[in-house]
SEVEXFI-846920 format. One line per 4 residues: number of its first residue (from 1); for each residue x, y, z of N, C-alpha, C. Coordinates in nm, 3 decimals. Layout:
BEGIN
NUM) X/Y/Z/X/Y/Z/X/Y/Z; ... $
//
This chain:
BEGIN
1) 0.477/0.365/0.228/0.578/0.265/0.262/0.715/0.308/0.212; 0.841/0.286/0.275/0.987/0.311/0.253/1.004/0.196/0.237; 1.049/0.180/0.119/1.134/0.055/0.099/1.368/0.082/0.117; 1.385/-0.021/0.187/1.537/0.017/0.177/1.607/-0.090/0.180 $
5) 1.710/-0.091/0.058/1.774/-0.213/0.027/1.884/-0.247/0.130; 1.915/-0.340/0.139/1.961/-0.450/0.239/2.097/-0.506/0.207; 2.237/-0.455/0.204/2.353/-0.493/0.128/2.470/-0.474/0.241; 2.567/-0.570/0.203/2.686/-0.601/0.256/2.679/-0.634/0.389 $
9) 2.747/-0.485/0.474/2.739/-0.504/0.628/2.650/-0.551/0.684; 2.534/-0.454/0.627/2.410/-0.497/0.674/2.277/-0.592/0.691; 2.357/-0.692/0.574/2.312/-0.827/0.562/2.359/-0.900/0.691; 2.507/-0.886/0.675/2.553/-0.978/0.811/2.478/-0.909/0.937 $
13) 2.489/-0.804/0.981/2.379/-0.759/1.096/2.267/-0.851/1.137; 2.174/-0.834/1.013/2.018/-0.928/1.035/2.056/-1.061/1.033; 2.162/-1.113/0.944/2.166/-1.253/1.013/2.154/-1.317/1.119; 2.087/-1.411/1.135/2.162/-1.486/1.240/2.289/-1.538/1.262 $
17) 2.370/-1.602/1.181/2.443/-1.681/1.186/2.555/-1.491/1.169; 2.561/-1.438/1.135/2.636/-1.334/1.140/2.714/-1.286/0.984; 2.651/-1.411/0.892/2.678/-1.396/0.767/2.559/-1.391/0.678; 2.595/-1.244/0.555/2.484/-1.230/0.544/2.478/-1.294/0.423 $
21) 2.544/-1.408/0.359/2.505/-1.483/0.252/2.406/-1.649/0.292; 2.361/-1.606/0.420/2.307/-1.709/0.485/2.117/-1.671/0.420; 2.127/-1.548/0.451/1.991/-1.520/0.433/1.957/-1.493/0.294; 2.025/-1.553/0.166/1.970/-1.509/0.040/2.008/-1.688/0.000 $
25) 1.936/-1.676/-0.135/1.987/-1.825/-0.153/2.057/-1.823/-0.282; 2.051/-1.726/-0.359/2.150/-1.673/-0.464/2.230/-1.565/-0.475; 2.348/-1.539/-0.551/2.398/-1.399/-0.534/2.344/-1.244/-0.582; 2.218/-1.290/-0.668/2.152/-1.198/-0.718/2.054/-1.187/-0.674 $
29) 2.018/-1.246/-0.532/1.854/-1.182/-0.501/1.894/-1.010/-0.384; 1.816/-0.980/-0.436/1.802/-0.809/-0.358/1.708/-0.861/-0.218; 1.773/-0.814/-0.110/1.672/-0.769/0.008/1.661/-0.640/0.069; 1.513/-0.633/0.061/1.483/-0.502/0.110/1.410/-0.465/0.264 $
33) 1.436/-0.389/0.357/1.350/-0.362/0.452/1.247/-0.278/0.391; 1.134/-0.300/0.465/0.979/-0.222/0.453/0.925/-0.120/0.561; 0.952/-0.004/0.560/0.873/0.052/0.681/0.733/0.133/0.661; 0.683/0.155/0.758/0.564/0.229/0.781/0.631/0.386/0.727 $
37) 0.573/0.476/0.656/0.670/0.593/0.623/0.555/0.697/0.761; 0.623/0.745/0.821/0.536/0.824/0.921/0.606/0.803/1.095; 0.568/0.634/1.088/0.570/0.651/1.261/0.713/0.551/1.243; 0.796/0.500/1.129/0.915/0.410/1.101/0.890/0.284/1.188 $
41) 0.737/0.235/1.171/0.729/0.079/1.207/0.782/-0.002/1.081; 0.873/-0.102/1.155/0.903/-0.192/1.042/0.800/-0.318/1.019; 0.753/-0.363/0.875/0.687/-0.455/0.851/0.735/-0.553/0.813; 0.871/-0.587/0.741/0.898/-0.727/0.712/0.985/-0.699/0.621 $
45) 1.030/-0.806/0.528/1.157/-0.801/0.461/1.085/-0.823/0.295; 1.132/-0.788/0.214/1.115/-0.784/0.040/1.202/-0.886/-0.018; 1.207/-0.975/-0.091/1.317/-1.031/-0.161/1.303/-1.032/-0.316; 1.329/-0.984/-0.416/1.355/-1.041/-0.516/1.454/-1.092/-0.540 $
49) 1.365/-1.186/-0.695/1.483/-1.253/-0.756/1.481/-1.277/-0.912; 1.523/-1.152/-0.946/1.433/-1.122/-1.080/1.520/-1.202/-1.189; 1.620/-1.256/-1.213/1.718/-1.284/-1.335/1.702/-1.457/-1.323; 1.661/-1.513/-1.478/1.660/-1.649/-1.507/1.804/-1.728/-1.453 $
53) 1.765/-1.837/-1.470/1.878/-1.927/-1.412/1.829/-2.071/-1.390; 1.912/-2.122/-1.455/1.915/-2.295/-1.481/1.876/-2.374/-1.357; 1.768/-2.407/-1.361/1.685/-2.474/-1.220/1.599/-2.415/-1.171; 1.599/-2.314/-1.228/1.473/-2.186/-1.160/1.356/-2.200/-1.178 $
57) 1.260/-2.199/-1.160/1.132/-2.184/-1.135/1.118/-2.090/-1.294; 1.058/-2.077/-1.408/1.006/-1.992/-1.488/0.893/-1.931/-1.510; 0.832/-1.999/-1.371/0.688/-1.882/-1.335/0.690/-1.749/-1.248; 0.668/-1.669/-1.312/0.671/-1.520/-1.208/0.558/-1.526/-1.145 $
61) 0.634/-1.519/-1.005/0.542/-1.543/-0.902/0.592/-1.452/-0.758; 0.456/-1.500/-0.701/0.509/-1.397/-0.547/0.495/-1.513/-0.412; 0.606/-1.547/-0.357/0.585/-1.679/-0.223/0.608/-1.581/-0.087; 0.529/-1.638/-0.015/0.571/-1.651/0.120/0.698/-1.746/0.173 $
65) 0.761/-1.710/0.270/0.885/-1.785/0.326/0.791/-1.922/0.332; 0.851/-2.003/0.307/0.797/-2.140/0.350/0.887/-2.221/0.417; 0.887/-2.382/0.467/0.947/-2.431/0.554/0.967/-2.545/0.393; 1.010/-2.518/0.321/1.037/-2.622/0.217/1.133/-2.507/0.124 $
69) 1.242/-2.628/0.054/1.332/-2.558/-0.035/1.248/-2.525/-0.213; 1.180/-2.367/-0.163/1.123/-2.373/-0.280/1.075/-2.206/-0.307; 1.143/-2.144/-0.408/1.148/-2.008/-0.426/1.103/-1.946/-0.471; 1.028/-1.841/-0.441/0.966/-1.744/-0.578/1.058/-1.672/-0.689 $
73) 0.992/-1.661/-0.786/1.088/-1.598/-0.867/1.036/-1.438/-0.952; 1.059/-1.320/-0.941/1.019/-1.233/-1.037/1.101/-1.211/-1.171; 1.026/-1.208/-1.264/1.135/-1.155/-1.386/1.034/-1.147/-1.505; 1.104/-1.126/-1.598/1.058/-1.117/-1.737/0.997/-0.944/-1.738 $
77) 0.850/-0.975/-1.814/0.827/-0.792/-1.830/0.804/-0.695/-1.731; 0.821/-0.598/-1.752/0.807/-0.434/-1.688/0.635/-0.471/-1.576; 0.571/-0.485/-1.669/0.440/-0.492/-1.618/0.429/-0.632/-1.521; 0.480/-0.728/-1.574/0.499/-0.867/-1.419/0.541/-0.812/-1.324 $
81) 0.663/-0.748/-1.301/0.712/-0.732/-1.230/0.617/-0.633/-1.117; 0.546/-0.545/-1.187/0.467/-0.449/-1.096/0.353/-0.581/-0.998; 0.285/-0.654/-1.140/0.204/-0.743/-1.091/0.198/-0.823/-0.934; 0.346/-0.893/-0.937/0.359/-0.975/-0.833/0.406/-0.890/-0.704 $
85) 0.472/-0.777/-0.722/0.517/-0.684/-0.613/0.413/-0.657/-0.560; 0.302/-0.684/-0.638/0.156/-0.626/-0.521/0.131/-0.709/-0.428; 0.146/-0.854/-0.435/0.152/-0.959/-0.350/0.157/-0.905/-0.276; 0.334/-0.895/-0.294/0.472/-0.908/-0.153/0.396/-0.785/-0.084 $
89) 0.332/-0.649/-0.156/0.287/-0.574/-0.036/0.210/-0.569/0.072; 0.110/-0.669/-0.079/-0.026/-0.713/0.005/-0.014/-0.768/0.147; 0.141/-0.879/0.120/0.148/-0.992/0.206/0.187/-0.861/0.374; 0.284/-0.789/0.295/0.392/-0.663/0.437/0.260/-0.590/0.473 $
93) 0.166/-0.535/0.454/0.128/-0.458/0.488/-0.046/-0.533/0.552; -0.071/-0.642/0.520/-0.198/-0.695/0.602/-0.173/-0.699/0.772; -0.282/-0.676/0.779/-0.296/-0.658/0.932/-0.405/-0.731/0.993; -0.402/-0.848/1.034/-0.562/-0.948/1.029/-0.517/-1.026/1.199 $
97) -0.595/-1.040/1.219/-0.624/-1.156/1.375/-0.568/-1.289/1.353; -0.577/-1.344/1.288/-0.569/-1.453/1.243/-0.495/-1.432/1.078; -0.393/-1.580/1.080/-0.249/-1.588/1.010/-0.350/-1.660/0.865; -0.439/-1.720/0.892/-0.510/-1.792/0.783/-0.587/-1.698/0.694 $
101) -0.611/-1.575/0.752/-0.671/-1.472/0.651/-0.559/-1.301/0.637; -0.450/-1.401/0.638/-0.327/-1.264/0.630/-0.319/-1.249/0.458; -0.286/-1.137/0.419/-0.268/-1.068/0.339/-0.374/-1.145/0.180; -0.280/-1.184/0.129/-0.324/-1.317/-0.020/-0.376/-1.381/0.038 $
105) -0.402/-1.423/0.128/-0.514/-1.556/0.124/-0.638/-1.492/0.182; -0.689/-1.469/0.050/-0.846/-1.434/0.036/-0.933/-1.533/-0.075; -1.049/-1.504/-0.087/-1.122/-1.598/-0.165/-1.026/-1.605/-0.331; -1.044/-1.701/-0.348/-0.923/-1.730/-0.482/-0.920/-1.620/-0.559 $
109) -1.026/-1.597/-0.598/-1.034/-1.508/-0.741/-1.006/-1.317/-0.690; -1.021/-1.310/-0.570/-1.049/-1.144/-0.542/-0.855/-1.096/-0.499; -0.752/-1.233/-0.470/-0.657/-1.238/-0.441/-0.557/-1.174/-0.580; -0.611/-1.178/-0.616/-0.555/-1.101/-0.766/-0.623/-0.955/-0.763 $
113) -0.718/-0.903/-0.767/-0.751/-0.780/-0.794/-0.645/-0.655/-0.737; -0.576/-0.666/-0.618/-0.498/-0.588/-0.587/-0.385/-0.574/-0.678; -0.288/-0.669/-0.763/-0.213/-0.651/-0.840/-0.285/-0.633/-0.946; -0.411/-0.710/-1.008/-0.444/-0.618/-1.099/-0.455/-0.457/-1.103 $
117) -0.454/-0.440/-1.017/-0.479/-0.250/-0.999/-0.380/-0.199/-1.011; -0.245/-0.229/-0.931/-0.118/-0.220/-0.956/-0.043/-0.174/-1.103; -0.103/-0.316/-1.185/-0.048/-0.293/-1.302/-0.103/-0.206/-1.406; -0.178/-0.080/-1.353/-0.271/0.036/-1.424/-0.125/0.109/-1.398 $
121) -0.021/0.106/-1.320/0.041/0.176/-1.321/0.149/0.231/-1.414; 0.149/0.109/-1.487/0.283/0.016/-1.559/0.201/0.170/-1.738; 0.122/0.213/-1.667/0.042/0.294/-1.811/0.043/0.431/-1.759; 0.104/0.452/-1.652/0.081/0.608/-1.653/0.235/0.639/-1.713 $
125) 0.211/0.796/-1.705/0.354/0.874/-1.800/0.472/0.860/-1.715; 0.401/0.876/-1.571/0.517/0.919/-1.440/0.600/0.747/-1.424; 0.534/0.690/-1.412/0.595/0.521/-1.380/0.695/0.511/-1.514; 0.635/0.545/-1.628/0.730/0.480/-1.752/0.855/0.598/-1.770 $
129) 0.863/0.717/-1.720/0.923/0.788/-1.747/1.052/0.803/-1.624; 1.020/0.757/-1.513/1.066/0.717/-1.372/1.117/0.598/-1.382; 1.113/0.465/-1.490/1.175/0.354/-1.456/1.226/0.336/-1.582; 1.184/0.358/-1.682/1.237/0.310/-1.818/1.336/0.411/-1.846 $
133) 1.476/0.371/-1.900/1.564/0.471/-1.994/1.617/0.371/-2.078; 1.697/0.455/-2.161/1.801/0.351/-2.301/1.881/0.282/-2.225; 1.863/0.180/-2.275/1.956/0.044/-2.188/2.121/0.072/-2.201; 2.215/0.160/-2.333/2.319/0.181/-2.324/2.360/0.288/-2.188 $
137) 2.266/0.417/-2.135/2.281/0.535/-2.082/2.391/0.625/-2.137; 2.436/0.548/-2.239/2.589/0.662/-2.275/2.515/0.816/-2.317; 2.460/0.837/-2.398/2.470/0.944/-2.421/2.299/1.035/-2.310; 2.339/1.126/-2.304/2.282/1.202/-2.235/2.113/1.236/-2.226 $
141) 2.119/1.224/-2.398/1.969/1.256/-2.430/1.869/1.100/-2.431; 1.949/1.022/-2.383/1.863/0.851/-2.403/1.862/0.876/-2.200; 1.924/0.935/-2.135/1.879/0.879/-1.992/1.775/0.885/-1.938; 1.661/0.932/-2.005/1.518/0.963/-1.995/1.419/0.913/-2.103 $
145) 1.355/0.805/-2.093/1.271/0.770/-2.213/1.198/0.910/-2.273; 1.191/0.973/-2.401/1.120/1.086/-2.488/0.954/1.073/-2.418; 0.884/1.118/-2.411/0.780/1.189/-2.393/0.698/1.136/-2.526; 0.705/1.149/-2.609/0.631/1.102/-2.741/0.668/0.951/-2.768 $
149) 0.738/0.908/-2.702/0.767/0.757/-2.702/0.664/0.722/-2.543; 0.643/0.801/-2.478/0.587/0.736/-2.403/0.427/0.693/-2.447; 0.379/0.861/-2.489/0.262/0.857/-2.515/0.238/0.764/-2.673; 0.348/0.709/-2.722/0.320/0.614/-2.833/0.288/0.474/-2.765 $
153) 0.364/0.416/-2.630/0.345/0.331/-2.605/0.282/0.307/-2.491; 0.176/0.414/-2.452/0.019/0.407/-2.345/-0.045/0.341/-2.461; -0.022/0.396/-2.565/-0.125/0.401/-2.711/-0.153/0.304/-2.709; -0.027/0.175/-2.724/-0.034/0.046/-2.752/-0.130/-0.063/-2.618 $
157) -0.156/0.045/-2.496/-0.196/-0.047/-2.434/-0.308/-0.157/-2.500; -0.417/-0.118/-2.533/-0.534/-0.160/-2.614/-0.499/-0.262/-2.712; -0.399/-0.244/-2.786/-0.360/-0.363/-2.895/-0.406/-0.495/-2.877; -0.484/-0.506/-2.961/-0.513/-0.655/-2.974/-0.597/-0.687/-2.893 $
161) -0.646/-0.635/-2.803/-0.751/-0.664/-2.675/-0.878/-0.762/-2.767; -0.946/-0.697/-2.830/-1.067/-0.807/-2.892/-1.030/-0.901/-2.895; -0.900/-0.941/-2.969/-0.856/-1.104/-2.929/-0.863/-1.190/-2.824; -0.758/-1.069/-2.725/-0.800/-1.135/-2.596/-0.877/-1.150/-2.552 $
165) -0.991/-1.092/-2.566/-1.156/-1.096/-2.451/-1.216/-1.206/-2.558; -1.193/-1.237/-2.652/-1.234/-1.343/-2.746/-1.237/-1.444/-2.672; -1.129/-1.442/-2.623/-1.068/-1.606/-2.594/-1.113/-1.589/-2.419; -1.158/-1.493/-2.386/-1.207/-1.465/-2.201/-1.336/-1.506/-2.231 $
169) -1.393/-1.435/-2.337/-1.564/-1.463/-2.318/-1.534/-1.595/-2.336; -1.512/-1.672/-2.460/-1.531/-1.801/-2.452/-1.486/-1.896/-2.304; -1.381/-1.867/-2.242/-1.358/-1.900/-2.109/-1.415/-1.877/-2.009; -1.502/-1.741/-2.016/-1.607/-1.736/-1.905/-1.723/-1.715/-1.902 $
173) -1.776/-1.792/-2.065/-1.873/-1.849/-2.069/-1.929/-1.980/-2.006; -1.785/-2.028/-2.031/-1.800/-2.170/-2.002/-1.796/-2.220/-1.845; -1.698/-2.098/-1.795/-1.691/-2.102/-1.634/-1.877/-2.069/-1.543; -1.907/-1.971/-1.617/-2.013/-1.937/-1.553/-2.102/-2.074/-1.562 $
177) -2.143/-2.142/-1.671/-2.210/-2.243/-1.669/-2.171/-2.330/-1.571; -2.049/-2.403/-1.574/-1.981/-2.483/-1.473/-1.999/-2.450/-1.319; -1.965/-2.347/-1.302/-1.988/-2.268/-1.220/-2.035/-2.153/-1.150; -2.065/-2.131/-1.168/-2.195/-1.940/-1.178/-2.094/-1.830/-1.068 $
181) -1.982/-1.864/-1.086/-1.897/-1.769/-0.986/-1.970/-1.613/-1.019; -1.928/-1.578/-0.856/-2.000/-1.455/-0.849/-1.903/-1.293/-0.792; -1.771/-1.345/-0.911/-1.674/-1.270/-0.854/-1.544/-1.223/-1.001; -1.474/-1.135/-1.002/-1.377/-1.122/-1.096/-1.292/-1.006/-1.093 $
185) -1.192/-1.048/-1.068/-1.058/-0.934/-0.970/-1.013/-0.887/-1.129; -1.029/-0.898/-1.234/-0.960/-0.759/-1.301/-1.118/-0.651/-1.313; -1.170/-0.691/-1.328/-1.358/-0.594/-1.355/-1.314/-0.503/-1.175; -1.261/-0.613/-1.047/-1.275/-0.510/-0.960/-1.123/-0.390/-0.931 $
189) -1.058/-0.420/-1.002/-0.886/-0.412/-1.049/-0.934/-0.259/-1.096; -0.982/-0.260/-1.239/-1.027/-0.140/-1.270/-1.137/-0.073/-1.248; -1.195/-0.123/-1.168/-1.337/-0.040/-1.110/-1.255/0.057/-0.962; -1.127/-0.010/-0.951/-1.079/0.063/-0.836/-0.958/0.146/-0.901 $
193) -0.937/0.096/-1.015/-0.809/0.249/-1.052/-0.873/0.350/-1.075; -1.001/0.318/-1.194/-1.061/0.442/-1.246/-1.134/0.495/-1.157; -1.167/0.494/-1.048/-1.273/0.525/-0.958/-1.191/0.654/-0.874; -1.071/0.591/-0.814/-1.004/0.614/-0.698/-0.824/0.683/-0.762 $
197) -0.807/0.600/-0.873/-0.663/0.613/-0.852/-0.629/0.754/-1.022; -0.703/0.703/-1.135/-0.684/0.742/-1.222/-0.639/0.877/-1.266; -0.710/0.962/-1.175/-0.680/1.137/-1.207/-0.565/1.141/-1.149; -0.500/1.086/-1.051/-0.390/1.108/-0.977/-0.325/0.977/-0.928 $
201) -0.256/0.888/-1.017/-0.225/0.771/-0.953/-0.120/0.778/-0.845; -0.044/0.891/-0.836/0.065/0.897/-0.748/0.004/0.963/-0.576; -0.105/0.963/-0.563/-0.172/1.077/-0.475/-0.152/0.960/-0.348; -0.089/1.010/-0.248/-0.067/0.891/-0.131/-0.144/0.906/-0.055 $
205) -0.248/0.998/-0.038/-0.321/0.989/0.102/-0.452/0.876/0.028; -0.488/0.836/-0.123/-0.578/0.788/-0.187/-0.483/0.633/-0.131; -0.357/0.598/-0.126/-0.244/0.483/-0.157/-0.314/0.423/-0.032; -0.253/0.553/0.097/-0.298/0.526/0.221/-0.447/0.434/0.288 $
209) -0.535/0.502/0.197/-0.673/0.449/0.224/-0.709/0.275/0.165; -0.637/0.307/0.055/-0.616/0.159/-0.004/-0.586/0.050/0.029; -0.482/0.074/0.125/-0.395/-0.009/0.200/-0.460/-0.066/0.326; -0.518/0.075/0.372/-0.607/0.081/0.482/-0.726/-0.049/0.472 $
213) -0.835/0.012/0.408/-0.899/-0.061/0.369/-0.971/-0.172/0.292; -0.868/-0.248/0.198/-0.827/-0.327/0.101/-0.721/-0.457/0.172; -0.554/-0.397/0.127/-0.467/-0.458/0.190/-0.430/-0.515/0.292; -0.504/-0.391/0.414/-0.478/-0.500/0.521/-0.599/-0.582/0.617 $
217) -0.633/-0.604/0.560/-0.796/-0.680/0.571/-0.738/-0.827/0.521; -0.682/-0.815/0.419/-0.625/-0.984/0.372/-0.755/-1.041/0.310; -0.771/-1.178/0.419/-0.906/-1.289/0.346/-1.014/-1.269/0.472; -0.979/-1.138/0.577/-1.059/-1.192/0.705/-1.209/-1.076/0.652 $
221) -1.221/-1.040/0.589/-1.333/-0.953/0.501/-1.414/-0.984/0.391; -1.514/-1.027/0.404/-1.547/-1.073/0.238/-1.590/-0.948/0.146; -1.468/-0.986/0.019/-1.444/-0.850/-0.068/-1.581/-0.779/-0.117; -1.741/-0.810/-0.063/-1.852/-0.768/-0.148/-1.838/-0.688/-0.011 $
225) -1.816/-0.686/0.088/-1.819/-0.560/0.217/-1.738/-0.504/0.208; -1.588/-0.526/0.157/-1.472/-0.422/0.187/-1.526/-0.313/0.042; -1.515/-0.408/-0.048/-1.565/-0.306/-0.183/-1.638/-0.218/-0.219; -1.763/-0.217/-0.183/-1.878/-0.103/-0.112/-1.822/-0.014/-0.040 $
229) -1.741/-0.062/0.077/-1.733/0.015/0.176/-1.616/0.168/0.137; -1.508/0.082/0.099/-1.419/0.149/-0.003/-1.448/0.257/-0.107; -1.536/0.173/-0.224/-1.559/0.301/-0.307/-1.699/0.361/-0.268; -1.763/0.366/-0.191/-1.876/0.407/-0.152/-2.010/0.339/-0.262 $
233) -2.023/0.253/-0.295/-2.129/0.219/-0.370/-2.062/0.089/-0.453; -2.175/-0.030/-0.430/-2.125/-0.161/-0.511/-2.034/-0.152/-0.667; -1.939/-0.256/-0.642/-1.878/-0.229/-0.739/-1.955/-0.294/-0.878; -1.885/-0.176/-1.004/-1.937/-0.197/-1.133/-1.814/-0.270/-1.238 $
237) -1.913/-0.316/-1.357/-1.846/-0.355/-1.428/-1.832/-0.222/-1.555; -1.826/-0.136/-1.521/-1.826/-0.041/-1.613/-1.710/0.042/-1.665; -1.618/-0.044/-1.596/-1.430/0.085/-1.627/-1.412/-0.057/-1.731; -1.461/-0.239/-1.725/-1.417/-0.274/-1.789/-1.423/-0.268/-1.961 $
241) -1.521/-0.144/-1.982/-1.549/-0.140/-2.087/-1.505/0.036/-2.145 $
//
């Protein structure tokens, strides 16, 4: 996918009205076009709106256009931000028969696993070394986060985790009783990085297949057929450990 940002002239262009402060609803949201990278089909439009602001919504989240005055908002950490962008791809790049099983709207819980996978990214060297630098840029040797700062802070991914699964087991202990759900999008999140993405997260013809067979399927697939089919053999709970 090409993503390409959307500014000035060329806002007024896509307008309708011929002004392009018609189509944003603040001065700081970014719009982006989406294309197919290959045959330059266009899929749809990107919006963020990553910076707080008095009335705003303080949940990071990913919306569809709706017919009501009511906005998504991205912001806060490095790793949200990857999170919810999986949405918006999920949402550009599904390809389904029917509008009721387009992109995110899949069975509740499997509608997350795609951004969970996403945010495996937010841990490789190439992503942190490609987006992060010293917030001043003045001097020369900060325009590139260090290499030993990176690999200090993959390190940290793990921190504290027992805590957290502390407080999961007890939560999905209690879910399973209540409910005996028979499903869980981060167990299939990393059963599909480490499987598929891990030796090479940047490898696009692996991106391609993903998209292929994952993304644009949406909710019209039930994820125990796409998932098999995908990694060749039922998925495990075994990367979660």
């Amino acid at each position: 996918m090409i993503f390409v940002e959307v500014t000035g002239k060329d806002r007024d262009d896509i307008a309708e009205t011929g002004s392009g402060g018609d189509i944003i609803w603040y001065p700081d949201v970014q719009v982006f076009t989406t294309w197919n990278k290959g045959n330059d089909e266009f899929l749809g439009y990107l919006y963020l709106d990553l910076h707080p602001r008095q009335g705003k919504s303080g949940h990071a989240a990913n919306f569809n256009p709706q017919p009501i005055n009511y906005y998504g908002a991205l912001k806060g950490r490095f790793w949200m931000l990857f999170y919810e962008l999986e949405h918006g791809i999920h949402d550009l790049v599904a390809n389904t028969k029917y509008a009721r099983y387009h992109g995110t709207i899949t069975v509740q819980d499997f509608c997350e696993a795609p951004n969970q996978t996403l945010k495996n990214w937010c841990w490789t060297a190439l992503s942190l070394k490609a987006l992060i630098q010293h917030y001043s840029t003045l001097l020369p040797e900060y325009f590139q986060i260090p290499d030993v700062m990176i690999k200090n802070l993959i390190q940290t991914k793990e921190a504290n985790n027992a805590i957290f699964y502390l407080r999961q087991l007890y939560a999905g202990i209690f879910d399973m009783i209540i409910h005996q759900p028979d499903s869980c999008s981060q167990v299939y999140a990393l059963d599909v990085f480490y499987t598929v993405f891990k030796s090479d997260p940047m490898n696009a013809s692996e991106g391609f297949g993903y998209r292929r067979m994952i993304l644009e399927k949406g909710g019209s697939q039930n994820e125990m057929k796409m998932l098999p089919e995908y990694l060749g053999r039922v998925p495990s709970t075994y990367a979660l450990y």
